[in-house]
mmCIF file of the N, C-alpha and C atoms, coordinates in Angstrom:
data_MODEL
# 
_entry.id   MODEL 
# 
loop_
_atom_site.group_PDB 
_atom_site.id 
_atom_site.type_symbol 
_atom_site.label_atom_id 
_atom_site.label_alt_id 
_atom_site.label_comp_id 
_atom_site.label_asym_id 
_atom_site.label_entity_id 
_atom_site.label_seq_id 
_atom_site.pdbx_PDB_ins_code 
_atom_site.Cartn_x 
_atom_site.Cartn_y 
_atom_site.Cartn_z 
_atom_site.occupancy 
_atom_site.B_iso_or_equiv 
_atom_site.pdbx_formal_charge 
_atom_site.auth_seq_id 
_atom_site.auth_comp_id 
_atom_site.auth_asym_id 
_atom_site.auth_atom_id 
_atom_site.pdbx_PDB_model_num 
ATOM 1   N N  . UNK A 1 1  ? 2.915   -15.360 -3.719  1.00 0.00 ? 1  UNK A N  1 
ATOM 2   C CA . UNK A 1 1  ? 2.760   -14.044 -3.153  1.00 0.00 ? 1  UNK A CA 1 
ATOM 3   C C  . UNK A 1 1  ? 1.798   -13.254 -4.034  1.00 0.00 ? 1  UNK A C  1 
ATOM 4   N N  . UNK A 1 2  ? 0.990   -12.508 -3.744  1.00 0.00 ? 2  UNK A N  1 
ATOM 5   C CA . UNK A 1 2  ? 0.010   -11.834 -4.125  1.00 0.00 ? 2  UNK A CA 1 
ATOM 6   C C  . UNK A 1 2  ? 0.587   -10.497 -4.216  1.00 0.00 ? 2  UNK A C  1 
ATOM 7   N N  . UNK A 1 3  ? -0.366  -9.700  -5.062  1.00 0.00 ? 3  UNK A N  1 
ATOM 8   C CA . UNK A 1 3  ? -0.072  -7.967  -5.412  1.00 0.00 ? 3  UNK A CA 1 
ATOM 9   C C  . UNK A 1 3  ? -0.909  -7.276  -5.084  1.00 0.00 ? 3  UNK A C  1 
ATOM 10  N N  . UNK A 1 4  ? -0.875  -6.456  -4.664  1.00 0.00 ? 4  UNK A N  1 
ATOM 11  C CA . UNK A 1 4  ? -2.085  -5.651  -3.748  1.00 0.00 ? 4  UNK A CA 1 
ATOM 12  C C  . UNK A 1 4  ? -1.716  -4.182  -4.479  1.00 0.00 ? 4  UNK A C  1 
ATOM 13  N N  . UNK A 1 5  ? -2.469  -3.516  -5.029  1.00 0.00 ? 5  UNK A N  1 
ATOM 14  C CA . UNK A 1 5  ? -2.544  -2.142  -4.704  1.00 0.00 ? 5  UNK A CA 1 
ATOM 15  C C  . UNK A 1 5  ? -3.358  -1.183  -4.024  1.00 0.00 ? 5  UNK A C  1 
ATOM 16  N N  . UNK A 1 6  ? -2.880  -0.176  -3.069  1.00 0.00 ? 6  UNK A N  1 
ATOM 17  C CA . UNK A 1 6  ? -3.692  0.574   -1.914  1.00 0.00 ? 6  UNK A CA 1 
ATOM 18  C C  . UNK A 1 6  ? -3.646  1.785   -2.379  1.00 0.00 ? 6  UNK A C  1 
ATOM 19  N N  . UNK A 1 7  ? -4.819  3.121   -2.735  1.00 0.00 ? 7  UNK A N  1 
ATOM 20  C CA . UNK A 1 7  ? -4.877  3.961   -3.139  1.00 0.00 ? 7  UNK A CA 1 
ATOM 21  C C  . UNK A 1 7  ? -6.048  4.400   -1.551  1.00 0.00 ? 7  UNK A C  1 
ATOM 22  N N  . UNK A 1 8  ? -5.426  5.742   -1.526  1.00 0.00 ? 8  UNK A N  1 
ATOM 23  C CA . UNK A 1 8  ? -5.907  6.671   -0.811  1.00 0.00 ? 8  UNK A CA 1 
ATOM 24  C C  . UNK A 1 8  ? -7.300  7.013   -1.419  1.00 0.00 ? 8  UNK A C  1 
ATOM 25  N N  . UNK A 1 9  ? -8.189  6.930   -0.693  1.00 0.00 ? 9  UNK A N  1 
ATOM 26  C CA . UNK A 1 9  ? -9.860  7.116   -1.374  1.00 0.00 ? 9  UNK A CA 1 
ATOM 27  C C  . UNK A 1 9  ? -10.939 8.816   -0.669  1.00 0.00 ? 9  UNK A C  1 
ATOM 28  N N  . UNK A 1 10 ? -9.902  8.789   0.126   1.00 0.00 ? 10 UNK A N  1 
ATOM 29  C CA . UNK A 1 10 ? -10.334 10.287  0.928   1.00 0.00 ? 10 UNK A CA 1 
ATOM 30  C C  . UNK A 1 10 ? -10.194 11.753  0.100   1.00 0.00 ? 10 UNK A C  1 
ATOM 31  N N  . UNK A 1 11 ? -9.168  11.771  -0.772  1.00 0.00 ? 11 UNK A N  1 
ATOM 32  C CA . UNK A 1 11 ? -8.762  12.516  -1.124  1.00 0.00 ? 11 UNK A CA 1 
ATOM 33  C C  . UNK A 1 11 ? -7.905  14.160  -0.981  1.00 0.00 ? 11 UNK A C  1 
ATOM 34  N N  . UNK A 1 12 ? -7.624  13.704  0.759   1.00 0.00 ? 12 UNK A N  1 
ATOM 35  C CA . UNK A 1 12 ? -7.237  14.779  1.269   1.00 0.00 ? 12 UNK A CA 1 
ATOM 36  C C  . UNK A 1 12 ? -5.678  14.443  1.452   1.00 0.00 ? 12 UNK A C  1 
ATOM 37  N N  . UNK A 1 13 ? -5.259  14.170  0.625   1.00 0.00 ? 13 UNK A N  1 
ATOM 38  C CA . UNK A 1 13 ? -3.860  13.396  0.664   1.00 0.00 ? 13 UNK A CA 1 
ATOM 39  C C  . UNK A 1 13 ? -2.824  15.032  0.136   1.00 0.00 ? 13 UNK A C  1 
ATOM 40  N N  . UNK A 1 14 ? -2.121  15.737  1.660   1.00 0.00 ? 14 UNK A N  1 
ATOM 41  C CA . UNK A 1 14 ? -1.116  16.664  1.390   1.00 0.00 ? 14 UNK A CA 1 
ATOM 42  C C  . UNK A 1 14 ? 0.056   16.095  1.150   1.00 0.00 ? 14 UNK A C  1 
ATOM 43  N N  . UNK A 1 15 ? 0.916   17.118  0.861   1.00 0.00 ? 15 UNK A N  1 
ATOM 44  C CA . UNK A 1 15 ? 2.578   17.459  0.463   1.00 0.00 ? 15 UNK A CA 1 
ATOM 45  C C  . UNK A 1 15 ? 3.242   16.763  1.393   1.00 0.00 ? 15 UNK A C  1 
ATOM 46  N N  . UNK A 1 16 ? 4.017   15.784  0.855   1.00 0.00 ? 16 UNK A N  1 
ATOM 47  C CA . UNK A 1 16 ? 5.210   15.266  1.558   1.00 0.00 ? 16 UNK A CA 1 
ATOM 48  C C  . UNK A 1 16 ? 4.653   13.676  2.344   1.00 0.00 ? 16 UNK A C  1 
ATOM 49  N N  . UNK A 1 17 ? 3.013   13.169  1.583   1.00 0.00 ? 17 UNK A N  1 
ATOM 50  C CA . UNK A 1 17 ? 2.306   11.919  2.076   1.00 0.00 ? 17 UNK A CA 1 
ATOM 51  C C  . UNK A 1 17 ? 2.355   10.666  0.776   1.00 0.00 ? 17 UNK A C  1 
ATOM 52  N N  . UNK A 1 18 ? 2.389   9.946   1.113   1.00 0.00 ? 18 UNK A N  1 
ATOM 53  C CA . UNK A 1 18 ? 2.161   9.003   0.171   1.00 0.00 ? 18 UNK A CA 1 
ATOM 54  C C  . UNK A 1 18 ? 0.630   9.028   -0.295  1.00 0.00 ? 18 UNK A C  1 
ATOM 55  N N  . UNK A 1 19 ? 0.274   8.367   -1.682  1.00 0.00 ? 19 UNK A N  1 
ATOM 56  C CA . UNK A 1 19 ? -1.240  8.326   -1.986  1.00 0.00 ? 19 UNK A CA 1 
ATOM 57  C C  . UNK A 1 19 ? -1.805  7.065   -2.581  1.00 0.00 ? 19 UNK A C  1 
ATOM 58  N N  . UNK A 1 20 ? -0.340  6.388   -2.753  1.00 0.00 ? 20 UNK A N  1 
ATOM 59  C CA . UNK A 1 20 ? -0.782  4.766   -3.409  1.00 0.00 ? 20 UNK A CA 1 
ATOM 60  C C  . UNK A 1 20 ? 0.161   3.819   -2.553  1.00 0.00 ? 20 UNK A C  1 
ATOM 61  N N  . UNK A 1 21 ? 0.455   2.450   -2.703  1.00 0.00 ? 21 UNK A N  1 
ATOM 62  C CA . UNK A 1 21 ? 1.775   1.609   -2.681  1.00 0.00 ? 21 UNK A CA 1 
ATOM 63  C C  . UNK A 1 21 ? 1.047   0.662   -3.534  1.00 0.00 ? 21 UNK A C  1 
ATOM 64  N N  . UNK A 1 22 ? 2.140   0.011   -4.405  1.00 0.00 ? 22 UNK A N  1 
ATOM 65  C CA . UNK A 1 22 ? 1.650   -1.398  -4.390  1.00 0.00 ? 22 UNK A CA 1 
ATOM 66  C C  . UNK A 1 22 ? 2.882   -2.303  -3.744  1.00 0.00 ? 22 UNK A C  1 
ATOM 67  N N  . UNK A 1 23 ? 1.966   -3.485  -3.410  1.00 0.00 ? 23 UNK A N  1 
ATOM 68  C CA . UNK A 1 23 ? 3.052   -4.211  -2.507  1.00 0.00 ? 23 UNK A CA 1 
ATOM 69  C C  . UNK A 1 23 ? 2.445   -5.840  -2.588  1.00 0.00 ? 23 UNK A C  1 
ATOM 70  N N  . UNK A 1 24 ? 3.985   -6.414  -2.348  1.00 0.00 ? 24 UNK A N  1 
ATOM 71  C CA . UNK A 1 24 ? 3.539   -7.611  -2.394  1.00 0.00 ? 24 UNK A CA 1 
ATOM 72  C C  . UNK A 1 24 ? 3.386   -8.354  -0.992  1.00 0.00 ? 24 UNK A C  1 
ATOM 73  N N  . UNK A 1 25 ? 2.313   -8.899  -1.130  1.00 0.00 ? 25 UNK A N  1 
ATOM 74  C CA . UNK A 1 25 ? 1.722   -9.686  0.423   1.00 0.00 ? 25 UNK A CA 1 
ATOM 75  C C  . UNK A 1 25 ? 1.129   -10.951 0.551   1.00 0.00 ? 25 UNK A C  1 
ATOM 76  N N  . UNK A 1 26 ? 0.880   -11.791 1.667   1.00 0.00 ? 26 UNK A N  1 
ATOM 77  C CA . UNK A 1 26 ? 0.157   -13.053 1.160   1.00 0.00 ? 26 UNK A CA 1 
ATOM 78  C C  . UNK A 1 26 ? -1.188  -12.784 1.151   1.00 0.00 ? 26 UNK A C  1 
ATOM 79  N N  . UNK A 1 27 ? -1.705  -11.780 1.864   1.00 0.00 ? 27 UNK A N  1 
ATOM 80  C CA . UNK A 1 27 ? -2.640  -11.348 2.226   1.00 0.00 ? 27 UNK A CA 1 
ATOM 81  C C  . UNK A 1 27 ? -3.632  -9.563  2.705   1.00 0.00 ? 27 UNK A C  1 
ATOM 82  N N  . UNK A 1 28 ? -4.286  -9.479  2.389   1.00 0.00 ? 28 UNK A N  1 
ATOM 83  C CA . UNK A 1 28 ? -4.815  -7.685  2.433   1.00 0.00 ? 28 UNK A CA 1 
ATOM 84  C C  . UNK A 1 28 ? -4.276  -7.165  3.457   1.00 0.00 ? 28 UNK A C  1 
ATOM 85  N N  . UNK A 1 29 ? -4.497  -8.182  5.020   1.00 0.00 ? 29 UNK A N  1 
ATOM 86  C CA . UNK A 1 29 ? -3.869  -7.519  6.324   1.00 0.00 ? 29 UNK A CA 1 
ATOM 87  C C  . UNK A 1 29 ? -2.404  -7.265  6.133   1.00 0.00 ? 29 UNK A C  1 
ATOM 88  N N  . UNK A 1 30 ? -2.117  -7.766  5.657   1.00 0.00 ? 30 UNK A N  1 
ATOM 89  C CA . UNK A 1 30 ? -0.540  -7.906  5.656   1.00 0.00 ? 30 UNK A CA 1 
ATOM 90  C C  . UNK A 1 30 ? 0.001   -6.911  4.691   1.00 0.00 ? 30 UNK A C  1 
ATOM 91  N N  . UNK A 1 31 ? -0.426  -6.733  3.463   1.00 0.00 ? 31 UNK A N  1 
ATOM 92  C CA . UNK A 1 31 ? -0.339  -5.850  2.683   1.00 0.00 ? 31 UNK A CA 1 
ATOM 93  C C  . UNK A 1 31 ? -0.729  -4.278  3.445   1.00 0.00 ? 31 UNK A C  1 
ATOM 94  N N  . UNK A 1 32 ? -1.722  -3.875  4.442   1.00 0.00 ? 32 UNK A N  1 
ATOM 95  C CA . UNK A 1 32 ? -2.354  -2.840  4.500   1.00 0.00 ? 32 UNK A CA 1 
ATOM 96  C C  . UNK A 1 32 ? -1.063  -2.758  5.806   1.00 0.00 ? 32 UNK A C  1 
ATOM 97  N N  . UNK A 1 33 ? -0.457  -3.667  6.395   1.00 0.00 ? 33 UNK A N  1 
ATOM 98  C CA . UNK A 1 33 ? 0.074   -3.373  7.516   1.00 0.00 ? 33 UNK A CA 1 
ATOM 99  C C  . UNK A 1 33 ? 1.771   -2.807  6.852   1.00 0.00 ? 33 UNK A C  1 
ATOM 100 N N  . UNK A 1 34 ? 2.196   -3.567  5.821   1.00 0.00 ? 34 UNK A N  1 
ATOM 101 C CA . UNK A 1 34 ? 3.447   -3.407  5.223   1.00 0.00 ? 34 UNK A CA 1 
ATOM 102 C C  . UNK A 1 34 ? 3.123   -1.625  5.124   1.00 0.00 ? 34 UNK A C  1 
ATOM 103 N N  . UNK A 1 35 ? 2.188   -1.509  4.236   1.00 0.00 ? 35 UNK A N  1 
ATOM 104 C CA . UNK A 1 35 ? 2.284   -0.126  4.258   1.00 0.00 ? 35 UNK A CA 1 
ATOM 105 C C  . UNK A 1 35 ? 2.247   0.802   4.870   1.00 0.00 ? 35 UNK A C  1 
ATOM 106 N N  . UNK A 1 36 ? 1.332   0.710   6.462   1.00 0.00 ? 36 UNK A N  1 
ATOM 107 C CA . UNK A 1 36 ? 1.577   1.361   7.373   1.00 0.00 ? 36 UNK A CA 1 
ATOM 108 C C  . UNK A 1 36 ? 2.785   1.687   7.714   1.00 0.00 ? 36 UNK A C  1 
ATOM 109 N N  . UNK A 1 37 ? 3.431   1.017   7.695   1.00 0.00 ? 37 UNK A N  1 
ATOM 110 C CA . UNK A 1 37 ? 5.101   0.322   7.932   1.00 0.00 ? 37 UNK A CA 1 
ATOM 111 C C  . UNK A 1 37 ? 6.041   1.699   7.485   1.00 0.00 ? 37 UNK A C  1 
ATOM 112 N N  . UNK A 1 38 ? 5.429   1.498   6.171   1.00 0.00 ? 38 UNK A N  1 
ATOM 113 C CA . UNK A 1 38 ? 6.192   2.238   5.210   1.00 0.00 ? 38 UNK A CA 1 
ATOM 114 C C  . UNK A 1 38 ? 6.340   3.691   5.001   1.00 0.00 ? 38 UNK A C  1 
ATOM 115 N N  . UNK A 1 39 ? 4.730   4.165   5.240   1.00 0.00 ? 39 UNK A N  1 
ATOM 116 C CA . UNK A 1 39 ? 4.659   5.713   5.357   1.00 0.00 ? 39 UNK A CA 1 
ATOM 117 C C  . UNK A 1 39 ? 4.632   5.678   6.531   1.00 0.00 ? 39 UNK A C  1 
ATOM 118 N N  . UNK A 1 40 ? 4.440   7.207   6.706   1.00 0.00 ? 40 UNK A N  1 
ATOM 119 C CA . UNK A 1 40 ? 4.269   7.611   8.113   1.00 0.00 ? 40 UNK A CA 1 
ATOM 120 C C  . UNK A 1 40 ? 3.238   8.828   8.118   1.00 0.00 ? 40 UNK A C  1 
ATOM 121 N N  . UNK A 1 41 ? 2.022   8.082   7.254   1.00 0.00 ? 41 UNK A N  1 
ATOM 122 C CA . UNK A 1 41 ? 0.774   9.023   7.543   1.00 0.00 ? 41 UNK A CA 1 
ATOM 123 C C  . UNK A 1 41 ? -0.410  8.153   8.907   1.00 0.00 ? 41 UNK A C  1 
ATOM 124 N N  . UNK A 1 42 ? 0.282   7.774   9.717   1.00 0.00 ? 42 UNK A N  1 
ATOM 125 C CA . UNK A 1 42 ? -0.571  7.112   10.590  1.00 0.00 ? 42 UNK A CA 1 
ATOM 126 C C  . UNK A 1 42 ? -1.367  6.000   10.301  1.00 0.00 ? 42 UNK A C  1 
ATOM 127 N N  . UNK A 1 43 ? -2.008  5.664   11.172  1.00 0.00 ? 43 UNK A N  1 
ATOM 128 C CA . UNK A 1 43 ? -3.090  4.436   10.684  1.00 0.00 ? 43 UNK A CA 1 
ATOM 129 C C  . UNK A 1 43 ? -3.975  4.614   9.364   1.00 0.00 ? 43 UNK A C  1 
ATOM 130 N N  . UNK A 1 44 ? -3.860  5.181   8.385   1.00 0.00 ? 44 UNK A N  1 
ATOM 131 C CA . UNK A 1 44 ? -4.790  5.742   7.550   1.00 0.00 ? 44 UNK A CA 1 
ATOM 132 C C  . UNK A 1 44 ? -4.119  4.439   6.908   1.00 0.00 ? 44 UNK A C  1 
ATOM 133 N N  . UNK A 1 45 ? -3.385  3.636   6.197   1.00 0.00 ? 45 UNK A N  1 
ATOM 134 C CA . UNK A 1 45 ? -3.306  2.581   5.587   1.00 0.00 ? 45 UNK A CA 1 
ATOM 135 C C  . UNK A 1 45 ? -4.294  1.463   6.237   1.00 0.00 ? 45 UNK A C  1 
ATOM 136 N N  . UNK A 1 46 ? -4.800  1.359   7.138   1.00 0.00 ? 46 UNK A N  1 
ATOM 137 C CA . UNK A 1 46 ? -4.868  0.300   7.865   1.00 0.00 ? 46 UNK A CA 1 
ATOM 138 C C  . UNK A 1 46 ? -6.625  0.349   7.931   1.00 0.00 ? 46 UNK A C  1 
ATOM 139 N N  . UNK A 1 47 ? -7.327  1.296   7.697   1.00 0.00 ? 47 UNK A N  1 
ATOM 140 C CA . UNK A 1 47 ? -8.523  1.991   7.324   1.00 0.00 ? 47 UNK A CA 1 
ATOM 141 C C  . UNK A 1 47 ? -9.143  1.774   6.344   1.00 0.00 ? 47 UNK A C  1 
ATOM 142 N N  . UNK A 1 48 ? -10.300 0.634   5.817   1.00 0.00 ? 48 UNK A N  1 
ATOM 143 C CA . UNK A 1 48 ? -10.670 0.368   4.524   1.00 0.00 ? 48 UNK A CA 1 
ATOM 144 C C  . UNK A 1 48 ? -11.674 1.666   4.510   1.00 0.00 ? 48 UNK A C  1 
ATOM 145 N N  . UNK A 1 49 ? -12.217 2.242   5.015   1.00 0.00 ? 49 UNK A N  1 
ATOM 146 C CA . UNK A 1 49 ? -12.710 3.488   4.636   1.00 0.00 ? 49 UNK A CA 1 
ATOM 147 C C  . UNK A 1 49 ? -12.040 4.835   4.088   1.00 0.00 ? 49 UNK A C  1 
ATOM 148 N N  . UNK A 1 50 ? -10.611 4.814   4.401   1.00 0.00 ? 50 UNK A N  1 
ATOM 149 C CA . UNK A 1 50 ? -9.834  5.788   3.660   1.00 0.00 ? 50 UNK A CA 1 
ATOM 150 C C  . UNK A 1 50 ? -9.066  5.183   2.972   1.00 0.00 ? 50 UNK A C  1 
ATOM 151 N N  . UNK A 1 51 ? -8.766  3.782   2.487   1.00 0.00 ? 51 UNK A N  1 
ATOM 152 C CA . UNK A 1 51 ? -7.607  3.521   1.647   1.00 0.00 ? 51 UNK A CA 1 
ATOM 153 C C  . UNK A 1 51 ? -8.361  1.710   1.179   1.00 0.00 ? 51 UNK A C  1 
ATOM 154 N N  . UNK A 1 52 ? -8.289  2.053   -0.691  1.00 0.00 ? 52 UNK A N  1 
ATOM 155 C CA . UNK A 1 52 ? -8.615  0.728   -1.248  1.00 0.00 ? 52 UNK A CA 1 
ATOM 156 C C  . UNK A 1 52 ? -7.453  0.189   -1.040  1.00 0.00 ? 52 UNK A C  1 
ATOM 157 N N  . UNK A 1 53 ? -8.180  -1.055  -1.079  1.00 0.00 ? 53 UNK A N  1 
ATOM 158 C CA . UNK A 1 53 ? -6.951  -2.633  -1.363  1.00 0.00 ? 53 UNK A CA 1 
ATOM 159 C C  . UNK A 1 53 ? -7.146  -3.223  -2.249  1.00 0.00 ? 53 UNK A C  1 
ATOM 160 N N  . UNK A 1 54 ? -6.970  -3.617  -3.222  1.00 0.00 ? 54 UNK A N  1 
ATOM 161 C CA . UNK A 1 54 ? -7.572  -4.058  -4.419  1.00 0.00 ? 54 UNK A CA 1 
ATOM 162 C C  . UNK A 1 54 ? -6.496  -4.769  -4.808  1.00 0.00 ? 54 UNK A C  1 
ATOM 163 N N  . UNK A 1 55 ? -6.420  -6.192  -5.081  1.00 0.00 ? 55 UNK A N  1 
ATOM 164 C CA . UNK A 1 55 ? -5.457  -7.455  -5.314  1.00 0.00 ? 55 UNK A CA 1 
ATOM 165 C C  . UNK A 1 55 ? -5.552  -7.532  -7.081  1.00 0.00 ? 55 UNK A C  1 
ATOM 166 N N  . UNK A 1 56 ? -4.568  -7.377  -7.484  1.00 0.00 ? 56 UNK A N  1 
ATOM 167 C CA . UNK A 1 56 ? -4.567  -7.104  -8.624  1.00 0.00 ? 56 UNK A CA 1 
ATOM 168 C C  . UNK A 1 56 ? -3.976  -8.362  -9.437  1.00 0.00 ? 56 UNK A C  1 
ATOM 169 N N  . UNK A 1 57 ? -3.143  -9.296  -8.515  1.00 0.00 ? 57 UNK A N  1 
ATOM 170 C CA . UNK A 1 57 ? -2.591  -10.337 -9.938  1.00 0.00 ? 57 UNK A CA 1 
ATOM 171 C C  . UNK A 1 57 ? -1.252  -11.357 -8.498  1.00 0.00 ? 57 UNK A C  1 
ATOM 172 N N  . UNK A 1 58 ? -0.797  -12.764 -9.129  1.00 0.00 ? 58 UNK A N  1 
ATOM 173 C CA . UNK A 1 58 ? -0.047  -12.971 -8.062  1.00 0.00 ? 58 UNK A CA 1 
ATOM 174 C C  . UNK A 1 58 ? 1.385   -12.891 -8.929  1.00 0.00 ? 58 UNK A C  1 
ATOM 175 N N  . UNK A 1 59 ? 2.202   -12.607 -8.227  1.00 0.00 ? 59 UNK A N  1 
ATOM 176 C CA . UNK A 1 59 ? 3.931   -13.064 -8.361  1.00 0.00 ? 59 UNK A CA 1 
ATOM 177 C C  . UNK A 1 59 ? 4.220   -14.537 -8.803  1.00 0.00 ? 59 UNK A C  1 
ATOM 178 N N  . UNK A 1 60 ? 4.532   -14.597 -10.156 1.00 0.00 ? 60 UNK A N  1 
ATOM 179 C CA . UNK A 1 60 ? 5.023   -15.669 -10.383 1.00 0.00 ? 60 UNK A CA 1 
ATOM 180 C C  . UNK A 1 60 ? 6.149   -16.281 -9.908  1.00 0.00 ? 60 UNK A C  1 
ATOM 181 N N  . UNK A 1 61 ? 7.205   -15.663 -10.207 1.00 0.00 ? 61 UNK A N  1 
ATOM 182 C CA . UNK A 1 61 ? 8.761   -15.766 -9.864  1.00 0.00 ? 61 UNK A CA 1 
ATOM 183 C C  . UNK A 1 61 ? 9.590   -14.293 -9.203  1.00 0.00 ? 61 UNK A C  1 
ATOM 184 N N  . UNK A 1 62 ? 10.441  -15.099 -8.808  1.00 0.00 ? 62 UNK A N  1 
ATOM 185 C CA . UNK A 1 62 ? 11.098  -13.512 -8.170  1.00 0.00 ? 62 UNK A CA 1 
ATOM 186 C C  . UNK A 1 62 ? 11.265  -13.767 -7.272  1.00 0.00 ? 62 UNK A C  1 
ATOM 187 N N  . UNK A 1 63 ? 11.685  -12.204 -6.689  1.00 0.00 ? 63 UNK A N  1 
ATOM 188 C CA . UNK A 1 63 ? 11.529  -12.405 -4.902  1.00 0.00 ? 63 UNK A CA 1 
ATOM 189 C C  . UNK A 1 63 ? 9.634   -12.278 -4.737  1.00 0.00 ? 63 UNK A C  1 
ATOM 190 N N  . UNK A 1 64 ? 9.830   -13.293 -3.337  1.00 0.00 ? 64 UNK A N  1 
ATOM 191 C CA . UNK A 1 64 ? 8.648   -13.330 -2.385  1.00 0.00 ? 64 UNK A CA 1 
ATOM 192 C C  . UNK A 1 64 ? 8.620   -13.511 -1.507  1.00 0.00 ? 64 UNK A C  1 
ATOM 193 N N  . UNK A 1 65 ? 9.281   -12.025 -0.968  1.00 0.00 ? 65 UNK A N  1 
ATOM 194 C CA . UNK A 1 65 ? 9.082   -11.637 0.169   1.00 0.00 ? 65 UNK A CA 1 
ATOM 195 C C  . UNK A 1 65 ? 8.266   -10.465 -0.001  1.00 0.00 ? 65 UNK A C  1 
ATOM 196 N N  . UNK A 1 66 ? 7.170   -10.190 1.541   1.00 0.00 ? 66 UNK A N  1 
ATOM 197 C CA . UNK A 1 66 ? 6.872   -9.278  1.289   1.00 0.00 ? 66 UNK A CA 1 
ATOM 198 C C  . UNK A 1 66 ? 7.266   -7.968  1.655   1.00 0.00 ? 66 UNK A C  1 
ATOM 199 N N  . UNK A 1 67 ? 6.628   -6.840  0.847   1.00 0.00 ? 67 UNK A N  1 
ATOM 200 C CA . UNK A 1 67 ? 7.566   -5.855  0.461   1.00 0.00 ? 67 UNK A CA 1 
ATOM 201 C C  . UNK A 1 67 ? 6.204   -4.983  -0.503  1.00 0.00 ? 67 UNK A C  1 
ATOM 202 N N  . UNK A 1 68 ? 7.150   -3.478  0.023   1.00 0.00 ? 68 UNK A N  1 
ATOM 203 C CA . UNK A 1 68 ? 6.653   -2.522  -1.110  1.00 0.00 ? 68 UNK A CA 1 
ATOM 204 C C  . UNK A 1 68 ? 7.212   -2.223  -2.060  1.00 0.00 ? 68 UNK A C  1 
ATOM 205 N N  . UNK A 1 69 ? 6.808   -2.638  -2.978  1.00 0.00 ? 69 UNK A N  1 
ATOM 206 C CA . UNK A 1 69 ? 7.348   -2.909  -4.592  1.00 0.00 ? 69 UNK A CA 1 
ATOM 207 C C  . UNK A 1 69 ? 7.112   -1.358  -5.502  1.00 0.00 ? 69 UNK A C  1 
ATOM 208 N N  . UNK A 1 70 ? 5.869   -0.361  -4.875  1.00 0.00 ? 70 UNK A N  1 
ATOM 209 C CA . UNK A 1 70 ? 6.298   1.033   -5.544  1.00 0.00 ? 70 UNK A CA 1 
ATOM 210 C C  . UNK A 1 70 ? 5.413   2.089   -5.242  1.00 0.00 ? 70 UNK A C  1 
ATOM 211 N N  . UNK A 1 71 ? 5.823   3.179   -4.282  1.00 0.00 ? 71 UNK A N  1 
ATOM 212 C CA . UNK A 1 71 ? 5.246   4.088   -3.531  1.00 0.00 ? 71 UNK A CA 1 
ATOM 213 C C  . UNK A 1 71 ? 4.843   5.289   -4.262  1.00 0.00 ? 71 UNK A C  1 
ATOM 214 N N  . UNK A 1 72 ? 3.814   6.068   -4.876  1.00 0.00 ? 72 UNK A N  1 
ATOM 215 C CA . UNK A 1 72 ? 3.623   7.302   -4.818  1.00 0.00 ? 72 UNK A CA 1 
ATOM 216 C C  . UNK A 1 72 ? 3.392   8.065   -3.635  1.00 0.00 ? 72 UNK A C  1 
ATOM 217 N N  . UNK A 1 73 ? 4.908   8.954   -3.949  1.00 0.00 ? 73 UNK A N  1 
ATOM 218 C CA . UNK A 1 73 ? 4.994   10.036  -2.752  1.00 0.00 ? 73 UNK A CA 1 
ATOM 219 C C  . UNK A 1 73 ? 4.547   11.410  -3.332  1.00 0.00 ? 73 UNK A C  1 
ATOM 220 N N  . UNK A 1 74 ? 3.748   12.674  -2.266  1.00 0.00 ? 74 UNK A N  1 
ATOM 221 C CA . UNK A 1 74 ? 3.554   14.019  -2.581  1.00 0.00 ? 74 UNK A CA 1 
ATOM 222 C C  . UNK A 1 74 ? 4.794   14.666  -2.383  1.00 0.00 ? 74 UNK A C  1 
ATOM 223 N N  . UNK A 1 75 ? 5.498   14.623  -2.915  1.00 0.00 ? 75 UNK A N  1 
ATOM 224 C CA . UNK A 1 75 ? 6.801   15.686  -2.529  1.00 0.00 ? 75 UNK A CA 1 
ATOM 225 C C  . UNK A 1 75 ? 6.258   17.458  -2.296  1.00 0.00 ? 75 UNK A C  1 
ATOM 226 N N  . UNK A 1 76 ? 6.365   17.704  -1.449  1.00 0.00 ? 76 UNK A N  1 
ATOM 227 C CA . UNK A 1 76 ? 6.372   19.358  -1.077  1.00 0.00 ? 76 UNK A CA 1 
ATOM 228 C C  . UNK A 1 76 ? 7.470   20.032  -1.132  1.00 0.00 ? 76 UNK A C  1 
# 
């Protein structure tokens, strides 16, 4: 399983939105879709023009399933 982290690149990210996840996926689609999943700022996860994907390292052991492993939320 692979590690993906997705950061918001628009920068218009308000109160009460997420602005990162990282998550584990086999793959970017899958990763960009988990996160859609997860927030509920609309298709903006799913958008390589408003949100990087950037694969950062794989899961050795553990769980592997995929999953969002750790959300920055804007709390308002």
């Amino acid at each position: 399983m692979r590690i993906y982290l997705l950061q918001r690149r628009d920068g218009s990210v308000n109160c009460d939105e997420y602005d990162a996840f990282v998550v584990l996926a086999p793959d970017e689609d899958t990763a960009r879709f988990i996160a859609t999943d997860h927030g509920d700022e609309g298709g903006v996860w799913d958008d390589p023009k408003r949100v990087f994907c950037d694969y950062i390292g794989d899961m050795k052991a553990g769980n592997t399933l995929p999953q969002v492993v750790l959300g920055s939320f804007n709390a308002g």
